[in-house]
N, C-alpha and C positions, 0 to 999 in steps of 0.2 A: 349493703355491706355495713356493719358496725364499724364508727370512728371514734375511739377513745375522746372523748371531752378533757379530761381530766389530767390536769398536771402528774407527772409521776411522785411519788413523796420525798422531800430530803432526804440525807442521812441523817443528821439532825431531828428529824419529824419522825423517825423509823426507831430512832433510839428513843424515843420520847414515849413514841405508841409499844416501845416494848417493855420500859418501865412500867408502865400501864397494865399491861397484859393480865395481870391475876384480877385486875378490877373489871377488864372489858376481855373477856375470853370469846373467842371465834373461831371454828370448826368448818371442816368441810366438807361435806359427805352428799353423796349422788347431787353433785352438783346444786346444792343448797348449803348456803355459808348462814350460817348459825351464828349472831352475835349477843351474850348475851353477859348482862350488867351485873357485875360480881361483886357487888360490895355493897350487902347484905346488911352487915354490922353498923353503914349509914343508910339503911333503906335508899341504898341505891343513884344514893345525890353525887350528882357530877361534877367532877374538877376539871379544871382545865388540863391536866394531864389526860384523863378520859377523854375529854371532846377530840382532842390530837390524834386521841388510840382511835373510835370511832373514823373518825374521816378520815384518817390513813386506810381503816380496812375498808371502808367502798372504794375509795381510790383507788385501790390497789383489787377489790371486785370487779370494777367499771371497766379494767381490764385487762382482766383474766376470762378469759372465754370455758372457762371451767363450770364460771359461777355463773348461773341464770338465775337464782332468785336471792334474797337477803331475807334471813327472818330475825326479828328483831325478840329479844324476849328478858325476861328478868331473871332471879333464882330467889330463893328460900320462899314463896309466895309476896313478891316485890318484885313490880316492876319498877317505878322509879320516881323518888318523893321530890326530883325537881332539884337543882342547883344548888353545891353546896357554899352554904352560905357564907364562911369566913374564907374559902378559894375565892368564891365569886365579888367578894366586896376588895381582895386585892388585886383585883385585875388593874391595868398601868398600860399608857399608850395608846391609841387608836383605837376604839371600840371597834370596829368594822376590820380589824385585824388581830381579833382577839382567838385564840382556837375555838371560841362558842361561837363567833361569826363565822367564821369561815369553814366548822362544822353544818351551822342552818344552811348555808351555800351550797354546798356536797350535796347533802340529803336531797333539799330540794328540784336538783336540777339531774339527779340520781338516774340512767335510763333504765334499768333492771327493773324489774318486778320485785315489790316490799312488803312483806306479810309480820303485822304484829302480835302478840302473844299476849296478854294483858291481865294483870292480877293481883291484888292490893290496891296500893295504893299508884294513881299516876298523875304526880302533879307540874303543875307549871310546863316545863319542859315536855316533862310526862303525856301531857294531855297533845299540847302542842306537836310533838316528833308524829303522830298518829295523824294529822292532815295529811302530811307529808311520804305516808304511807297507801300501800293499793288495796289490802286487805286487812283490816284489824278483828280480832276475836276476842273477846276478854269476858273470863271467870266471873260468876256472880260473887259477888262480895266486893268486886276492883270498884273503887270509890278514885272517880278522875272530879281534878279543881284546879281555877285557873285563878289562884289569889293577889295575882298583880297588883292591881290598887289596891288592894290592903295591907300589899307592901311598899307601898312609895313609889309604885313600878308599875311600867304601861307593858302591852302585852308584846312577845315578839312570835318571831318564825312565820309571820305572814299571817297570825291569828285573827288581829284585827278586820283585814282582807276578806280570808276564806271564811270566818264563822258566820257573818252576817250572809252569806250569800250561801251556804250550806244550810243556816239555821232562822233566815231572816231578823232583823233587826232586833225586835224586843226580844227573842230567845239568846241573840248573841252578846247583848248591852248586858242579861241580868246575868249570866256566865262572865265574863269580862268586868264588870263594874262590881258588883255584890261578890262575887267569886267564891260561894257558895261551893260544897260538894255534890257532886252527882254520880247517880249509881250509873250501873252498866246497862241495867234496863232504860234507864234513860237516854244515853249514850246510844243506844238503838236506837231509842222513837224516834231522836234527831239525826239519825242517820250519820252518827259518826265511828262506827261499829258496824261488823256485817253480822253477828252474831253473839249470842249469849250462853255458854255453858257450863256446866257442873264444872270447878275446880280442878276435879281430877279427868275429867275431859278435855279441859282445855290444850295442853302439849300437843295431844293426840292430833287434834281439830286443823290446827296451826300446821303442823306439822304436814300431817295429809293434803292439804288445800295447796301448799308451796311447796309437794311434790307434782301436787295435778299441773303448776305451772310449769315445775321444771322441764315436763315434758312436751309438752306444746313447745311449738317452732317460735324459737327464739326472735329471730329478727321481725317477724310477724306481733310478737308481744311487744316489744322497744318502739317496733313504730304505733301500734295500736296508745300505749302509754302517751308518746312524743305527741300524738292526735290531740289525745284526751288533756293535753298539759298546753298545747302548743299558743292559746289565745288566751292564755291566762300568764304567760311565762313573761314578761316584761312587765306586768302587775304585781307579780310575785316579787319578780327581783329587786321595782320600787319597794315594796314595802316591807321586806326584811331588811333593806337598807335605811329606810325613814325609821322604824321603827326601832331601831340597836342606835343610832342618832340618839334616839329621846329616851331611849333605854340607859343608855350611857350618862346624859344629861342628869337624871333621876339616881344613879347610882352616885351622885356626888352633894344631891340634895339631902336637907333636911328633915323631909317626909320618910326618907327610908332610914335611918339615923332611929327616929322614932320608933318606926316599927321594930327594927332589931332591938332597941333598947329595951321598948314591950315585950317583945317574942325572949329576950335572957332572963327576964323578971318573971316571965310567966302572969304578962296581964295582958289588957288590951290596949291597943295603940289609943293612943288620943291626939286625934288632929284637929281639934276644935281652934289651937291660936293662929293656922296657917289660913292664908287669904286661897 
């Protein structure tokens, strides 16, 4: 028998996720909840208003026994260029209480079935939400980067953790440290991707694959999932906690200060005076 994990959401967090709404739009159809990232205009970078809208609507999938799977997806050809930057540099109080913590919490510990959609660009965040996912599919052309240290910023969402152990060590250091781009063919080789197809295939792919779940016996997939998570799940939870810690620490540093200063000017950071 399914037991809701999940707090129910404020009214507060209800009004918050419904300001949101034109930016994070969710659908529900033959028991597949559809969320997908509406703000196109910033290729799809997160506020802290969004992260609210997001985790209110798994909260609120987690239990509704309607929803058996979550597909996560983008619009205009944008999935999601990673956190937006003058939201994310005013965040104030508690990191680990911030709507981006307590969104990576949600996802991670999520028991439904999660199929991603993927195309353009998916960064930081972007790249990161798709660990955290059961199925990912993404269009050729989607370019995923994980430019943390070259922003003054260590990685989060359990990146650290799961890339080395999905990708072993020197594939997950030059992803993570260098934070280079990478295509979706790649993203395959490293098995972080179940597939690769044409653009205008893509919906279709996603779509089809997280109907084939919807229909398989639900409590059968949550515990199959709860299996496959179960000896990793207090690993996880350290380290989206350690990691939003040093996250936080680095969001008040000097090192990101630079980069943005760089990234307004349209040059390159220069860390050369930093010990």
């Amino acid at each position: 028998m399914y037991i809701n994990p999940f707090n129910s959401p404020t009214e507060p967090e209800k009004r918050k996720a419904k300001m949101s709404s034109e930016f994070v739009v969710t659908s529900l159809e033959s028991r597949i909840l559809t969320i997908r990232l509406n703000r196109a205009d910033k290729k799809n970078a997160l506020t802290s208003a969004m992260y609210t809208a997001l985790r209110v609507a798994l909260e609120e999938a987690a239990a509704n026994a309607e929803v058996r799977v979550v597909l996560f997806t983008g619009s205009d050809g944008v999935f999601c260029s990673g956190n937006d930057l003058q939201d994310f540099l005013e965040l104030a109080g508690d990191i680990q209480e911030t709507p981006v913590a307590r969104f990576l919490r949600t996802l991670s510990v999520f028991p439904k079935p999660v199929v991603a959609a993927v195309e353009g660009p998916a960064i930081g965040i972007g790249t990161t939400l798709l660990l955290h996912c059961d199925l990912v599919y993404a269009a050729r052309g989607a370019r995923l980067q994980l430019p943390f240290a070259s922003l003054g910023l260590c990685p989060e969402f359990a990146s650290s953790y799961l890339l080395p152990r999905i990708l072993g060590h020197v594939r997950a250091a030059e992803l993570l440290m260098l934070g280079d781009p990478f295509t979706a063919e790649k993203a395959l080789e490293y098995g972080l991707v179940n597939e690769v197809l044409e653009p205008a295939e893509l919906a279709a792919r996603a779509l089809s694959q997280a109907q084939r779940l919807a229909t398989q016996a639900p409590e059968a997939l949550r515990t199959t999932k709860m299996l496959m998570k179960r000896f990793n799940g207090e690993s996880l939870r350290e380290s989206i906690h350690v990691e939003m810690g040093h996250f936080g620490e680095l969001l008040k540093g000097e090192e990101l200060k630079e980069a943005v200063s760089a990234f307004r000017a349209k040059r390159k950071p220069d860390f050369s005076r930093f010990d």
